[in-house]
C-alpha positions as CSV (number, residue, x, y, z in Angstrom):
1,X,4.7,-52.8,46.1
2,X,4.9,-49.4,48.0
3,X,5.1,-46.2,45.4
4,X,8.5,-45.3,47.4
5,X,11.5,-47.2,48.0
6,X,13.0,-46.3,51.3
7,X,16.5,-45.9,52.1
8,X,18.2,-45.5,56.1
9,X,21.7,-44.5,56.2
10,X,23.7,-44.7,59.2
11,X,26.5,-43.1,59.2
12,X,29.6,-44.3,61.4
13,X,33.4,-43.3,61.6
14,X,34.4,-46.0,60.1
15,X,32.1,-46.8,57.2
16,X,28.4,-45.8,56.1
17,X,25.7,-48.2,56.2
18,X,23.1,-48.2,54.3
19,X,19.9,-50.5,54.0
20,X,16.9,-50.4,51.6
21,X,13.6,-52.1,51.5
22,X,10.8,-52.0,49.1
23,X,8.7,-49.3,51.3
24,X,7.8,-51.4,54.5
25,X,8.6,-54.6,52.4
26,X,11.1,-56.9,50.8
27,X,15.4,-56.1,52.0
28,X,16.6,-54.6,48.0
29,X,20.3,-53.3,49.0
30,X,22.5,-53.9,52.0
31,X,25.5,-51.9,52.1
32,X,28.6,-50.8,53.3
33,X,30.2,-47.7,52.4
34,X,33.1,-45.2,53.0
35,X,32.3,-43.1,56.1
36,X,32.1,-40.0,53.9
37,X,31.1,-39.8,49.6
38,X,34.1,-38.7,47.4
39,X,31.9,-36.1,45.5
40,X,28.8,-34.4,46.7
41,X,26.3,-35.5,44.1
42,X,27.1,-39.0,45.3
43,X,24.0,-39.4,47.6
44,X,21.7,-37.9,45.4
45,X,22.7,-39.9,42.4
46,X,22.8,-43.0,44.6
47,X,18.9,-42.4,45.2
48,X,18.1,-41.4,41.7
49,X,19.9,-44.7,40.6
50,X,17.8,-46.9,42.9
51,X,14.6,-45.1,41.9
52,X,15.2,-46.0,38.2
53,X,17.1,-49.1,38.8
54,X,13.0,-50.3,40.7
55,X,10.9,-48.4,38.5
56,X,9.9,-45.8,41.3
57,X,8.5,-42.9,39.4
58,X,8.0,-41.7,42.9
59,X,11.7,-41.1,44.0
60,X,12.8,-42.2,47.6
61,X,12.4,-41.6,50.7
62,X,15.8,-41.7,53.0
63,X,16.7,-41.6,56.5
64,X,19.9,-40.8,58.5
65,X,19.8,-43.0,61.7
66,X,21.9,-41.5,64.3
67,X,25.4,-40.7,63.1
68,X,28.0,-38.6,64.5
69,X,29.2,-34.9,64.2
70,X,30.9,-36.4,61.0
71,X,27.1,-36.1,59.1
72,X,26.5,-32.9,57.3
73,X,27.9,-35.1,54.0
74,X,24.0,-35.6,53.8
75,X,23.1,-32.4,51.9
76,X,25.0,-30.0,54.3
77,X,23.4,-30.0,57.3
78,X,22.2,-33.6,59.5
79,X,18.8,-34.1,57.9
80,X,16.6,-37.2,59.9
81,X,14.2,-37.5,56.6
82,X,13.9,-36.4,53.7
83,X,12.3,-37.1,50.2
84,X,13.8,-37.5,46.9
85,X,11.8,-36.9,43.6
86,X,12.8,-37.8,40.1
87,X,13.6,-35.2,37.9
């Protein structure tokens, strides 16, 4: 199994999806969300909680594909990767 599970979120007006594998491997989590997280710790605790859920001392890695204007939700400014250790 990859050291990283990796997570791509696309975000739309009418719902977020997100999709994540086991690094370049097996479909974990198919999802779909509101188009925008109640509270701002929701995406971060959403990848911390997949991380532990796995095992993945390494964190994960995420992706926002496309999107809208509608996307600075993802840590306050569009971000097209980023990585997400385990405290």
């Amino acid at each position: 199994m990859e050291d990283r599970i990796w997570v791509a979120i696309h975000p739309r007006l009418s719902e977020t999806r997100v999709l994540v594998t086991a690094g370049s491997g097996p479909t974990l989590l198919k999802a779909h969300l509101a188009p925008q997280p109640w509270h701002q710790r929701a995406l971060p605790s959403l990848l911390e909680a997949l991380a532990l859920w796995q095992r993945q001392q390494g964190g994960c890695k995420y992706f926002c594909v496309g999107g809208t204007e509608n996307t600075g939700w993802l840590l306050g400014k569009t971000i097209t990767e980023k990585n997400v250790e385990l405290s």
